[in-house]
PDBQT receptor file of N, H, CA, C and O in Angstrom, charges set to zero:
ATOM      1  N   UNK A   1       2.521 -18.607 -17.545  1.00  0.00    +0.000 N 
ATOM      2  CA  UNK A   1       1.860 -17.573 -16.767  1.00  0.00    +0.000 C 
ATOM      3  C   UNK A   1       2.410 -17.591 -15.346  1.00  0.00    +0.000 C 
ATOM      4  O   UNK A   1       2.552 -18.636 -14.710  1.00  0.00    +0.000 OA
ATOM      5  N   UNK A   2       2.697 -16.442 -14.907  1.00  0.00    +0.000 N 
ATOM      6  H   UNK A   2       2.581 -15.594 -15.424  1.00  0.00    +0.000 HD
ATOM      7  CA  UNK A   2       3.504 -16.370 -13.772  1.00  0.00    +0.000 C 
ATOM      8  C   UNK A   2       2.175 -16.163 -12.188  1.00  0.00    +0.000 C 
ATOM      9  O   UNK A   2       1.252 -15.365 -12.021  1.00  0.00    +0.000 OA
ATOM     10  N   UNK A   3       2.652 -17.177 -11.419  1.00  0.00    +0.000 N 
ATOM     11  H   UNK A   3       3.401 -17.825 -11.554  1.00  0.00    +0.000 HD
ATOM     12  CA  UNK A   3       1.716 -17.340 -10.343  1.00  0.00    +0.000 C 
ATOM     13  C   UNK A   3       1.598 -16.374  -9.176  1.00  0.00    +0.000 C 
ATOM     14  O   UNK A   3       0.831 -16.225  -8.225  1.00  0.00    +0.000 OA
ATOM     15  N   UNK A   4       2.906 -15.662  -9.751  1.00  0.00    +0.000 N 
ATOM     16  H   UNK A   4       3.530 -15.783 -10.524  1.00  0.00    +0.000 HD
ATOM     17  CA  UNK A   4       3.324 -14.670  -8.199  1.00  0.00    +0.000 C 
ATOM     18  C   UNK A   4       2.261 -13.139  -8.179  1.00  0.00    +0.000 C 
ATOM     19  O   UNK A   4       1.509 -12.540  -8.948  1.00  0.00    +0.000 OA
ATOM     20  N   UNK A   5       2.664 -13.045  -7.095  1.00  0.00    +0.000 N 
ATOM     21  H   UNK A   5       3.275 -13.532  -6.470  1.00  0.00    +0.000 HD
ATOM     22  CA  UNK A   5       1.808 -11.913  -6.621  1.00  0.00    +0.000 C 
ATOM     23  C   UNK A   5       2.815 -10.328  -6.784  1.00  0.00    +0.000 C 
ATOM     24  O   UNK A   5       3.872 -10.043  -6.222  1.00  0.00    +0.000 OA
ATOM     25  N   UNK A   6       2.133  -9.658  -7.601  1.00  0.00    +0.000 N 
ATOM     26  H   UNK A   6       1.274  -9.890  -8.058  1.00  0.00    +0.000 HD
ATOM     27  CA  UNK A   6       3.332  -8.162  -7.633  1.00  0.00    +0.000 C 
ATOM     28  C   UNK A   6       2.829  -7.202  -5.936  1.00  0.00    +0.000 C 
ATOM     29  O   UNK A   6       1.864  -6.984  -5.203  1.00  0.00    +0.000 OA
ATOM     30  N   UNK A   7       4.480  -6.880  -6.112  1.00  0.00    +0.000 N 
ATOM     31  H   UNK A   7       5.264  -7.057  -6.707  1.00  0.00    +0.000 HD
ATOM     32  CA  UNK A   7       4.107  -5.929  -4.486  1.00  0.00    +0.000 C 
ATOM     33  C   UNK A   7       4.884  -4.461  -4.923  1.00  0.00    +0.000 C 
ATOM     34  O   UNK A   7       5.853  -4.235  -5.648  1.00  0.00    +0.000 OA
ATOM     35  N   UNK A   8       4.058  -3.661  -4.196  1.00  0.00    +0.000 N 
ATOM     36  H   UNK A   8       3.271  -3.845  -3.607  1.00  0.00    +0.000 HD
ATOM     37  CA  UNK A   8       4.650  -2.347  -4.288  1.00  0.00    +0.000 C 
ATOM     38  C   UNK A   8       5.279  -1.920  -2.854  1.00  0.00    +0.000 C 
ATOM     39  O   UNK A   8       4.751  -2.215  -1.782  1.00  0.00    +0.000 OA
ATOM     40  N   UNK A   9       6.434  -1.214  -2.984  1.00  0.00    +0.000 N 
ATOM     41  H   UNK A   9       6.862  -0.975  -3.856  1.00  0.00    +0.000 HD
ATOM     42  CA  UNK A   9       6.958  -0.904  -1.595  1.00  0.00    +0.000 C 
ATOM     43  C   UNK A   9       6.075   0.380  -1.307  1.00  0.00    +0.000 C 
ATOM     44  O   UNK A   9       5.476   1.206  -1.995  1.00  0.00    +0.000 OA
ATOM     45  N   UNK A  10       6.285   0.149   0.046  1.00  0.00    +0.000 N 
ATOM     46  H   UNK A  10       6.772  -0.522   0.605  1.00  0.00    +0.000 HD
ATOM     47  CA  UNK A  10       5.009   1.627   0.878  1.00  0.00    +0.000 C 
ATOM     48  C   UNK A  10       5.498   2.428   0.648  1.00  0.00    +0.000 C 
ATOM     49  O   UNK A  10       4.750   3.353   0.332  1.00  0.00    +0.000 OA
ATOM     50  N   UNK A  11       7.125   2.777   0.601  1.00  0.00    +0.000 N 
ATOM     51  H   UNK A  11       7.733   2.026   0.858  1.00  0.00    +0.000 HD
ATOM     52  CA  UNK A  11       7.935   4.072   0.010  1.00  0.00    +0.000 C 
ATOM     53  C   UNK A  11       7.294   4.626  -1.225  1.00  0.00    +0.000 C 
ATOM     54  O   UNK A  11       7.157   5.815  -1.512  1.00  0.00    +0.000 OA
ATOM     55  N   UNK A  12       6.788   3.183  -2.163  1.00  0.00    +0.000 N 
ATOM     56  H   UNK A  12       6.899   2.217  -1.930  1.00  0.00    +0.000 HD
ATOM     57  CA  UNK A  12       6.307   3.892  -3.443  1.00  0.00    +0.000 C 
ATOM     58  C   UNK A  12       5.215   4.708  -3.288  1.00  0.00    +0.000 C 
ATOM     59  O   UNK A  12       5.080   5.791  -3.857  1.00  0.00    +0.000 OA
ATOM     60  N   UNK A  13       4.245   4.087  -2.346  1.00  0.00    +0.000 N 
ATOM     61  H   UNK A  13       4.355   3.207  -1.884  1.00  0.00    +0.000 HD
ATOM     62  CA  UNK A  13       2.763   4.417  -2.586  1.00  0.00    +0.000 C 
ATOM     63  C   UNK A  13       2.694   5.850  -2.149  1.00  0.00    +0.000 C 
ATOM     64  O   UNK A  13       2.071   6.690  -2.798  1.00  0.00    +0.000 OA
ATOM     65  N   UNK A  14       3.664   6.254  -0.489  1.00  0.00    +0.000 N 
ATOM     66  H   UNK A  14       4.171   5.572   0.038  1.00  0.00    +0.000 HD
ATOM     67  CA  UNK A  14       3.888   7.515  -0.120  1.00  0.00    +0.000 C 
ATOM     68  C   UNK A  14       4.392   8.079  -1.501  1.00  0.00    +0.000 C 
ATOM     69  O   UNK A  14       3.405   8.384  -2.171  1.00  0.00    +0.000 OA
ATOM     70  N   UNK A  15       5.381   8.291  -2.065  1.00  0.00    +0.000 N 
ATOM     71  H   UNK A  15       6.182   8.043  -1.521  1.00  0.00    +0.000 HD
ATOM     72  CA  UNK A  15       5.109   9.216  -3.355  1.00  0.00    +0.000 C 
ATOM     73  C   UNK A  15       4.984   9.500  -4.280  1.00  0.00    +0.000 C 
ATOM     74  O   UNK A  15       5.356  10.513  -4.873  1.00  0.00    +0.000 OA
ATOM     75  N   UNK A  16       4.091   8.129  -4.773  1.00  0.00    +0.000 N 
ATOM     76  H   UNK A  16       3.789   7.306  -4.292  1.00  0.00    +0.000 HD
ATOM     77  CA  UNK A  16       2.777   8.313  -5.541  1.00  0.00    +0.000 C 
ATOM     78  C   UNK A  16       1.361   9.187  -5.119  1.00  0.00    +0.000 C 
ATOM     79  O   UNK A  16       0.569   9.834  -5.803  1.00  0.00    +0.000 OA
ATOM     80  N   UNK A  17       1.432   8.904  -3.743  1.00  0.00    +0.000 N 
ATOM     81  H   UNK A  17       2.076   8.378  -3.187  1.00  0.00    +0.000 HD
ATOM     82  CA  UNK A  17       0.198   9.820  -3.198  1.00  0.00    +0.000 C 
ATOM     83  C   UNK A  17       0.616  11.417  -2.456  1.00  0.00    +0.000 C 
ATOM     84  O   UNK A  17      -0.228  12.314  -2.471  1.00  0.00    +0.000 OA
ATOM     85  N   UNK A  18       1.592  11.572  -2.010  1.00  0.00    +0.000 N 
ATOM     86  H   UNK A  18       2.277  10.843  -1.998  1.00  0.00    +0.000 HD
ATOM     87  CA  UNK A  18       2.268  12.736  -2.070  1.00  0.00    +0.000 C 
ATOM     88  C   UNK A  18       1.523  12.864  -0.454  1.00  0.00    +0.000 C 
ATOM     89  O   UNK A  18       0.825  13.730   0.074  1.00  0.00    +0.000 OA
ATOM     90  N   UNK A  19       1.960  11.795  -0.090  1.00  0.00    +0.000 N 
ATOM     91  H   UNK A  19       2.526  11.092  -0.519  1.00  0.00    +0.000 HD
ATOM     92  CA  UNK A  19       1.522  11.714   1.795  1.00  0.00    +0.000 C 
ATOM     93  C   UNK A  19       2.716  10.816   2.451  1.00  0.00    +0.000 C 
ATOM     94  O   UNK A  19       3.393   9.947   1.903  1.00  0.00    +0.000 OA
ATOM     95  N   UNK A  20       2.775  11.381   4.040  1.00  0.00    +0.000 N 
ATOM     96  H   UNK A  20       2.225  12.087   4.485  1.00  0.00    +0.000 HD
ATOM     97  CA  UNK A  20       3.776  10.383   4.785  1.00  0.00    +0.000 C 
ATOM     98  C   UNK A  20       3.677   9.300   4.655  1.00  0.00    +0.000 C 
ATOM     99  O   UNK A  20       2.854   9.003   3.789  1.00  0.00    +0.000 OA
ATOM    100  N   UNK A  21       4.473   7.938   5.454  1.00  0.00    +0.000 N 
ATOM    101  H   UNK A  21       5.141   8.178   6.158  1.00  0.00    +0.000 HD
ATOM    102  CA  UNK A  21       4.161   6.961   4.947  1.00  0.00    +0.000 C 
ATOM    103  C   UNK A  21       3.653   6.952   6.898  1.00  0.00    +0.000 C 
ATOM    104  O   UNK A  21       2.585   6.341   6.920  1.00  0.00    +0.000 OA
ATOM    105  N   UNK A  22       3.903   7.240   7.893  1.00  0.00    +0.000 N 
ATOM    106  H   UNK A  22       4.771   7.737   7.875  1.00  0.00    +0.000 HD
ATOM    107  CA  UNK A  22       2.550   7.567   8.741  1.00  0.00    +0.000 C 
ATOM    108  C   UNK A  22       1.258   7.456   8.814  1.00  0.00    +0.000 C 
ATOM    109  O   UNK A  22       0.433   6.821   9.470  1.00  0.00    +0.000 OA
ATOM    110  N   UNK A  23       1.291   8.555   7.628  1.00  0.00    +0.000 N 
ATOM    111  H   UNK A  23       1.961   9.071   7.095  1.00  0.00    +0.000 HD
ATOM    112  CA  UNK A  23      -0.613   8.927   7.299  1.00  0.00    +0.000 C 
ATOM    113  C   UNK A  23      -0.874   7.385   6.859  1.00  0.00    +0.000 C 
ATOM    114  O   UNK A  23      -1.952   6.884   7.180  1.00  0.00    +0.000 OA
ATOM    115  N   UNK A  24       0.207   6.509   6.035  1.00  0.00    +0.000 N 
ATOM    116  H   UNK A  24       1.082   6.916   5.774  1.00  0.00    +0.000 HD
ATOM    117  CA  UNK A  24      -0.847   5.528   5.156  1.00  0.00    +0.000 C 
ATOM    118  C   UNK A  24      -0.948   4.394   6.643  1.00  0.00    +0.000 C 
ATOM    119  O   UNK A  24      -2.015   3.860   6.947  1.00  0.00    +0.000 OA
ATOM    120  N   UNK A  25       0.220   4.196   7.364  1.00  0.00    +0.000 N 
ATOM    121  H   UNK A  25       1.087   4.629   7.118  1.00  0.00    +0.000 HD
ATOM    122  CA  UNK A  25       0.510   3.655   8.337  1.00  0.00    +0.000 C 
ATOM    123  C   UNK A  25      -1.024   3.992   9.741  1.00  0.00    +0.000 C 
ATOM    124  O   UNK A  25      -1.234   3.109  10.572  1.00  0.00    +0.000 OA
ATOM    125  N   UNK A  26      -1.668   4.972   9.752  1.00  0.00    +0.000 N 
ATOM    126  H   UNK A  26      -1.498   5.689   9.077  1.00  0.00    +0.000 HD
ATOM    127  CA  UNK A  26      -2.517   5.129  10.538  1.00  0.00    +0.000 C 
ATOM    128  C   UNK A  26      -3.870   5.106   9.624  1.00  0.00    +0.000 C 
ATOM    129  O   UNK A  26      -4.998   5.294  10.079  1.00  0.00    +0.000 OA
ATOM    130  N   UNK A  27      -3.545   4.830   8.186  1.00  0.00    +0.000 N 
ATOM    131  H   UNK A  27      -2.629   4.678   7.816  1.00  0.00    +0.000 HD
ATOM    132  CA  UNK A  27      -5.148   4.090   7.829  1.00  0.00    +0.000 C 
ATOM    133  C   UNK A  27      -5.404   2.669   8.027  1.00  0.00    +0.000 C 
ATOM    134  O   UNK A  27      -6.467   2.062   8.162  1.00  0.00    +0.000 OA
ATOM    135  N   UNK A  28      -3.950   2.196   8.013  1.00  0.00    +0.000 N 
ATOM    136  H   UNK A  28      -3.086   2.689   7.903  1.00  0.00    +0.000 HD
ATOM    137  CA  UNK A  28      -4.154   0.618   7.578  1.00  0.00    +0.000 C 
ATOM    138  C   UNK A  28      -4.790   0.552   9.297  1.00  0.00    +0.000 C 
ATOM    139  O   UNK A  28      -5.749  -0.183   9.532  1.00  0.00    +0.000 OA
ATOM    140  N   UNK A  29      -4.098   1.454  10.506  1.00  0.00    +0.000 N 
ATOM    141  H   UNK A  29      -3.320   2.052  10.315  1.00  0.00    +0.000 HD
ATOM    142  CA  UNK A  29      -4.359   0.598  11.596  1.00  0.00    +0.000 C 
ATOM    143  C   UNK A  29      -5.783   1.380  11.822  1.00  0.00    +0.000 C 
ATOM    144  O   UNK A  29      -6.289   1.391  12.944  1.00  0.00    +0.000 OA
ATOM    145  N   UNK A  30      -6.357   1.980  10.798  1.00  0.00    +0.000 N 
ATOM    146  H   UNK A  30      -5.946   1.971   9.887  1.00  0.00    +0.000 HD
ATOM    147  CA  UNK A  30      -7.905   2.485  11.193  1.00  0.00    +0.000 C 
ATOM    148  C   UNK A  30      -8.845   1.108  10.709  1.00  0.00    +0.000 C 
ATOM    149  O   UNK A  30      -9.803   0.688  11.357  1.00  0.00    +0.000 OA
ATOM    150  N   UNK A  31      -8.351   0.526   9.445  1.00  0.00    +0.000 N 
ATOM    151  H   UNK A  31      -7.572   0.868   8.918  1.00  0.00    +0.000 HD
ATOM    152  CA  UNK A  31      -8.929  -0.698   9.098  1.00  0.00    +0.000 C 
ATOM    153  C   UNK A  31      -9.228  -0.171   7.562  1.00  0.00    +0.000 C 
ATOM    154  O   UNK A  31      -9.474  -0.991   6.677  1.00  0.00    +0.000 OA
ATOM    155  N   UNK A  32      -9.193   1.170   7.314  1.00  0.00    +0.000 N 
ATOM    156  H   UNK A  32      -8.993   1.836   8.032  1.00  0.00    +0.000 HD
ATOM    157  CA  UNK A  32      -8.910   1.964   5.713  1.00  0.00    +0.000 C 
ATOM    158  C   UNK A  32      -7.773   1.644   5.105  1.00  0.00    +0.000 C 
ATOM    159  O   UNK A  32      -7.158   2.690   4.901  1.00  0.00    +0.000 OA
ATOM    160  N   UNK A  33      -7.212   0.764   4.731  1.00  0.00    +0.000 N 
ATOM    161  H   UNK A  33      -7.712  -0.086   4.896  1.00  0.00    +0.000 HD
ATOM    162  CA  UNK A  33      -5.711   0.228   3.691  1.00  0.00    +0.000 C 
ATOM    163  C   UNK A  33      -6.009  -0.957   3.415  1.00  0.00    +0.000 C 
ATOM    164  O   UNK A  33      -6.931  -1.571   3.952  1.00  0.00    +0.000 OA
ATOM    165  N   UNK A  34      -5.315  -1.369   2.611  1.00  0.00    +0.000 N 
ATOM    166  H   UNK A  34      -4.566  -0.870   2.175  1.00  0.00    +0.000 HD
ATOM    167  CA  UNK A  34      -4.512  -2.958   2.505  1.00  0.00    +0.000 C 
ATOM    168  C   UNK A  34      -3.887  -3.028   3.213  1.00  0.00    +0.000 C 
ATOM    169  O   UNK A  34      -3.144  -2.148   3.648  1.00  0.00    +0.000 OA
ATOM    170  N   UNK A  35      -4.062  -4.694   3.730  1.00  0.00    +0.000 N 
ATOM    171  H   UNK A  35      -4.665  -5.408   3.376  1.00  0.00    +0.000 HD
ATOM    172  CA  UNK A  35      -2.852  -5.015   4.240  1.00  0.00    +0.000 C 
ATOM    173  C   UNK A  35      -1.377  -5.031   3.678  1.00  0.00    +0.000 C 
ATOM    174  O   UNK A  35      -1.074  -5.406   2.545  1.00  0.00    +0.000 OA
ATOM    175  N   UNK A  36      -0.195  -4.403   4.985  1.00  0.00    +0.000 N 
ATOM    176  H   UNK A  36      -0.441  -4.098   5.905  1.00  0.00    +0.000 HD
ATOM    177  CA  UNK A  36       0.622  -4.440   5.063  1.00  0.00    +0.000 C 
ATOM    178  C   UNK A  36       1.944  -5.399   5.255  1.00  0.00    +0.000 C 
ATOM    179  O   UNK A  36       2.300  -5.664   6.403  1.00  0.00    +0.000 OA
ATOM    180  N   UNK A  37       2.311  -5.662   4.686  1.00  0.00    +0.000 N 
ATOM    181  H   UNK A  37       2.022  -5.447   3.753  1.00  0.00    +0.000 HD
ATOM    182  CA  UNK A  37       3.319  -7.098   5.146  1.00  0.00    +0.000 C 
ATOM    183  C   UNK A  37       5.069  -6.356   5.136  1.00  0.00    +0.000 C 
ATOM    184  O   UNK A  37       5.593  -5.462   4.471  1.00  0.00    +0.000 OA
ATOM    185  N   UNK A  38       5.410  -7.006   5.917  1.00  0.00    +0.000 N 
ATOM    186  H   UNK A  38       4.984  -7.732   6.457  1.00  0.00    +0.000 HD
ATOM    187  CA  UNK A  38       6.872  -6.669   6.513  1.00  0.00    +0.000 C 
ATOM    188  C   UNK A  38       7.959  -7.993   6.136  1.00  0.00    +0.000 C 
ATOM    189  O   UNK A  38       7.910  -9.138   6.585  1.00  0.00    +0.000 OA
ATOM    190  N   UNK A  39       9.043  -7.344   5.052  1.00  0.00    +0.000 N 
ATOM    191  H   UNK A  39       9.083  -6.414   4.688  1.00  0.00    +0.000 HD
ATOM    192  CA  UNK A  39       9.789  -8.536   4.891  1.00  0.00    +0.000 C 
ATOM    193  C   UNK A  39      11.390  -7.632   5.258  1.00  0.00    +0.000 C 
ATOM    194  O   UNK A  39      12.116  -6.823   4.679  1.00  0.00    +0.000 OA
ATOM    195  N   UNK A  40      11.345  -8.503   6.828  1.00  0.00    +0.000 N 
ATOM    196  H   UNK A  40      10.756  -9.159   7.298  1.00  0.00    +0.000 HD
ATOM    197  CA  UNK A  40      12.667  -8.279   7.357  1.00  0.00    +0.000 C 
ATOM    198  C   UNK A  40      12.215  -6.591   8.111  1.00  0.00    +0.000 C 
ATOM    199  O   UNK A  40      11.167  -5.947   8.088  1.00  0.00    +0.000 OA
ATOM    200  N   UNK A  41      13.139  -6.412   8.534  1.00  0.00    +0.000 N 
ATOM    201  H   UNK A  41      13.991  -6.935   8.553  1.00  0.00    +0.000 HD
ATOM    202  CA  UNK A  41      12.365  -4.848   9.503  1.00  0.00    +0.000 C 
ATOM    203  C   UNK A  41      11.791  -3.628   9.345  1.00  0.00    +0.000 C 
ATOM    204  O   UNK A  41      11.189  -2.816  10.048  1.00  0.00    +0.000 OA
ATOM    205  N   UNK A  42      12.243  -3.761   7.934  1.00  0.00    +0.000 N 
ATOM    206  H   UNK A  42      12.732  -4.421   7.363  1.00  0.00    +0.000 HD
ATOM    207  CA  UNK A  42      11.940  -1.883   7.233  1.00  0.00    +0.000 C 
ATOM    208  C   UNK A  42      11.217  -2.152   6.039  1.00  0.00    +0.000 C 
ATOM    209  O   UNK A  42      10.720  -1.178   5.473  1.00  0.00    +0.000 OA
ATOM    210  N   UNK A  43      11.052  -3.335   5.522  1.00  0.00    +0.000 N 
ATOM    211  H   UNK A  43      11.456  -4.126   5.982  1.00  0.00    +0.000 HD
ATOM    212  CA  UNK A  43      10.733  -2.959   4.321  1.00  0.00    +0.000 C 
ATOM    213  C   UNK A  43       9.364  -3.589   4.163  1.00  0.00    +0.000 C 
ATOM    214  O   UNK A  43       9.015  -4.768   4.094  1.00  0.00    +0.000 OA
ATOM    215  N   UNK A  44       8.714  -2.477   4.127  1.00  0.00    +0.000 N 
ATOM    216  H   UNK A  44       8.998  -1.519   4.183  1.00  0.00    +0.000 HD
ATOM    217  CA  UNK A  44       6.808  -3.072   4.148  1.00  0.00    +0.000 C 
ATOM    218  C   UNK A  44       6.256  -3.083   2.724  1.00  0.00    +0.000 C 
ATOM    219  O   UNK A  44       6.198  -1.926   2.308  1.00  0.00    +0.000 OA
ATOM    220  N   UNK A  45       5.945  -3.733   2.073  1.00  0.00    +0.000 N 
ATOM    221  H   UNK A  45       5.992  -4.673   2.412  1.00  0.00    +0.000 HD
ATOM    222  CA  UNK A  45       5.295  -3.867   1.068  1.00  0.00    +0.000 C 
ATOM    223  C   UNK A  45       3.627  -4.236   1.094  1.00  0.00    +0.000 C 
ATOM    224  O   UNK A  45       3.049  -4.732   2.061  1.00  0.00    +0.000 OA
ATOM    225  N   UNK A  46       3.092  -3.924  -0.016  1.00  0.00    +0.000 N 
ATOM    226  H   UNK A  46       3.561  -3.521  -0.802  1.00  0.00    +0.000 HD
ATOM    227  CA  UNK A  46       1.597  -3.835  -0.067  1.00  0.00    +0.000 C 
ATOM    228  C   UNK A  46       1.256  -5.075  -1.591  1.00  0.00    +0.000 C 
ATOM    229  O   UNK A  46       2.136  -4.917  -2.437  1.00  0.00    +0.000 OA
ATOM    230  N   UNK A  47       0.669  -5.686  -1.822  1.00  0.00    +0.000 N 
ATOM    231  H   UNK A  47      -0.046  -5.814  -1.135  1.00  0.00    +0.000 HD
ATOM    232  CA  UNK A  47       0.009  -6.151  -3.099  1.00  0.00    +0.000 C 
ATOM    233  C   UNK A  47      -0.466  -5.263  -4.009  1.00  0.00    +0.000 C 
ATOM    234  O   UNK A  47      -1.504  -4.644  -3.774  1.00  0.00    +0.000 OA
ATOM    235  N   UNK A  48       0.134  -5.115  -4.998  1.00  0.00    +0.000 N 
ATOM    236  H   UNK A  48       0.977  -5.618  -5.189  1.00  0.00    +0.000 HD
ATOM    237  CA  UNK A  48       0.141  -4.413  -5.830  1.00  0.00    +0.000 C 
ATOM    238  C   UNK A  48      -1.720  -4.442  -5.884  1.00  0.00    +0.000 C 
ATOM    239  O   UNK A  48      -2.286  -3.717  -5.066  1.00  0.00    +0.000 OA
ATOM    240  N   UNK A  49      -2.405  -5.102  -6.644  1.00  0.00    +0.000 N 
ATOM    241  H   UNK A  49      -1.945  -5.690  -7.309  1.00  0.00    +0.000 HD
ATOM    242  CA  UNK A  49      -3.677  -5.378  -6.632  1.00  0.00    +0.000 C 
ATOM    243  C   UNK A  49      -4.558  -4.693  -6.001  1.00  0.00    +0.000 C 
ATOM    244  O   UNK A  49      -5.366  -3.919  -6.515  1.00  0.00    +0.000 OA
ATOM    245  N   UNK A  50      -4.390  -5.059  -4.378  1.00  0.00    +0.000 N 
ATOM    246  H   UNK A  50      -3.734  -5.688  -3.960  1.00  0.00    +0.000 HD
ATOM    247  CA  UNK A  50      -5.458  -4.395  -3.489  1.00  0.00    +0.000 C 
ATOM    248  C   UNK A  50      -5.110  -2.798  -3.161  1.00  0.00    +0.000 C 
ATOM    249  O   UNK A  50      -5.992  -2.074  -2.699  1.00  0.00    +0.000 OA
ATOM    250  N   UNK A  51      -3.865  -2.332  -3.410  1.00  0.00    +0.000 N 
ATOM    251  H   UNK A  51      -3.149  -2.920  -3.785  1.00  0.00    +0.000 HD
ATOM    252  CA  UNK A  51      -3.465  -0.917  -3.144  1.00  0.00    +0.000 C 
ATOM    253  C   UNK A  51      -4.683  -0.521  -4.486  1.00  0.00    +0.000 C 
ATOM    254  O   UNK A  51      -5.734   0.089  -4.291  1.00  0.00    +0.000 OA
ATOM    255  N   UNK A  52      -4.141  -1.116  -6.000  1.00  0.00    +0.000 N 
ATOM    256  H   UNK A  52      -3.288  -1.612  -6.159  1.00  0.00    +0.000 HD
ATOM    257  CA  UNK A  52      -4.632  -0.294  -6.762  1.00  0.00    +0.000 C 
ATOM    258  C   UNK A  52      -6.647   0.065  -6.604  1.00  0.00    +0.000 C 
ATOM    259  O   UNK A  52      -7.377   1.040  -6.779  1.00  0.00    +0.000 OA
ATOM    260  N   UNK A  53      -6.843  -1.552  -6.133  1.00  0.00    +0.000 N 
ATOM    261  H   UNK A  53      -6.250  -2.344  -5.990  1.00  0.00    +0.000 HD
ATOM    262  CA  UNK A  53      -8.431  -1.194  -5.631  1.00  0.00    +0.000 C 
ATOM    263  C   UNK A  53      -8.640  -0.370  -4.683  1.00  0.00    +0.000 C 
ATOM    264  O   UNK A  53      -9.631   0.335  -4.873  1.00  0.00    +0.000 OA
ATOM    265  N   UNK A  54      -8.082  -0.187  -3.725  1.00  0.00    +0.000 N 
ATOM    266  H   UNK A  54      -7.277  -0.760  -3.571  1.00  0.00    +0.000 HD
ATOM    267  CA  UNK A  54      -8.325   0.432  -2.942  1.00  0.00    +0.000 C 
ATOM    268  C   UNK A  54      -8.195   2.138  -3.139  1.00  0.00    +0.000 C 
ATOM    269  O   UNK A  54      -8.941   3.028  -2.733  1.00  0.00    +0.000 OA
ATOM    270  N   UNK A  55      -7.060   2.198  -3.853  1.00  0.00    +0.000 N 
ATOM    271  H   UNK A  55      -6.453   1.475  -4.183  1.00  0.00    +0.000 HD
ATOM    272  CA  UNK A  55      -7.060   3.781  -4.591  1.00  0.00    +0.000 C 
ATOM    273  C   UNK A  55      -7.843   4.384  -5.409  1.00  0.00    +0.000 C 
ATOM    274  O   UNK A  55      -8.205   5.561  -5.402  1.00  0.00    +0.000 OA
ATOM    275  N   UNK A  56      -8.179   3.275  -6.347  1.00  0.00    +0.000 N 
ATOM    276  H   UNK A  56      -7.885   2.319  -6.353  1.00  0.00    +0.000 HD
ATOM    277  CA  UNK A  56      -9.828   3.738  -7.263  1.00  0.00    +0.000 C 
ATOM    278  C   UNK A  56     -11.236   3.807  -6.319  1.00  0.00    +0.000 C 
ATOM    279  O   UNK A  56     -12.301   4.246  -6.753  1.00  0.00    +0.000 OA
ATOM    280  N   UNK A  57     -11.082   3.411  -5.269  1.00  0.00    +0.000 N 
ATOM    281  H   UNK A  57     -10.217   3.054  -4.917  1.00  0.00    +0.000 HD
ATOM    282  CA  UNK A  57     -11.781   3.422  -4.235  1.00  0.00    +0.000 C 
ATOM    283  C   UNK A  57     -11.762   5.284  -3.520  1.00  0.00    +0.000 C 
ATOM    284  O   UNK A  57     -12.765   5.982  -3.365  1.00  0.00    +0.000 OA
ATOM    285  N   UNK A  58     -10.716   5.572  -3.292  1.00  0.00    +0.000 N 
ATOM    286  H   UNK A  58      -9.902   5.006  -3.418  1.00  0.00    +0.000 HD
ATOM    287  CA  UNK A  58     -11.023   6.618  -2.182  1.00  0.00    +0.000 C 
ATOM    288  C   UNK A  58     -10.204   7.902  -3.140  1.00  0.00    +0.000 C 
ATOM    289  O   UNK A  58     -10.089   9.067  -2.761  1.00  0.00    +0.000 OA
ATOM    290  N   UNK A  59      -9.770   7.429  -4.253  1.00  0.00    +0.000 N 
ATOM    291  H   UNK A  59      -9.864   6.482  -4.562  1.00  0.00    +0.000 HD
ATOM    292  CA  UNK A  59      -9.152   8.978  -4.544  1.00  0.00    +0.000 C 
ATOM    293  C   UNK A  59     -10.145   9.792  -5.794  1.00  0.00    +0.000 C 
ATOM    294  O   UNK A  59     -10.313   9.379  -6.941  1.00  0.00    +0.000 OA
ATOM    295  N   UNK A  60     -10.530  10.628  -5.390  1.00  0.00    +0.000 N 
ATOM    296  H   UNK A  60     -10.394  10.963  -4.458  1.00  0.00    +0.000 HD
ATOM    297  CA  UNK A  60     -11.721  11.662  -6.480  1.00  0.00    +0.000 C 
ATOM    298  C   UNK A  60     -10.515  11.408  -7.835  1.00  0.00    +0.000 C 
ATOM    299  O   UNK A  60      -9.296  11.259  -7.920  1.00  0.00    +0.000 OA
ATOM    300  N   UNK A  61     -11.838  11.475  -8.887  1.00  0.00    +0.000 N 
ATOM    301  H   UNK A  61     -12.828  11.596  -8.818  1.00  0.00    +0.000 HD
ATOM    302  CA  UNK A  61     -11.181  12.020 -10.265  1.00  0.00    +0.000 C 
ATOM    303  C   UNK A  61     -11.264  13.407 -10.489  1.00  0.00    +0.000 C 
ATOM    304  O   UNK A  61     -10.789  13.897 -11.513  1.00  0.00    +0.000 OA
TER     305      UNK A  61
């Protein structure tokens, strides 16, 4: 069983959600996102996990 943690890049989540990556960038700093983590300068990734809670969280069916 693998111990690691899956991450999604923020590129993904912008278009999966069909929003800037701005808009997601000014929820996280509202305190509305997951945290964001930065590996190396550009490339921000999210935990796969808490994005997906957090999306069953705020997006209507």
């Amino acid at each position: 069983m693998k111990n690691e943690e899956e991450w999604i890049l923020f590129k993904e989540i912008s278009e999966e959600l069909k929003i800037p990556e701005r808009t997601l960038l000014y929820y996280q700093q509202q305190g509305d996102f997951p945290d964001v983590y930065r590996f190396g300068k550009k490339h921000r990734r999210v935990k796969r996990k808490d994005f997906e809670s957090w999306k069953a969280q705020h997006l209507e069916k």
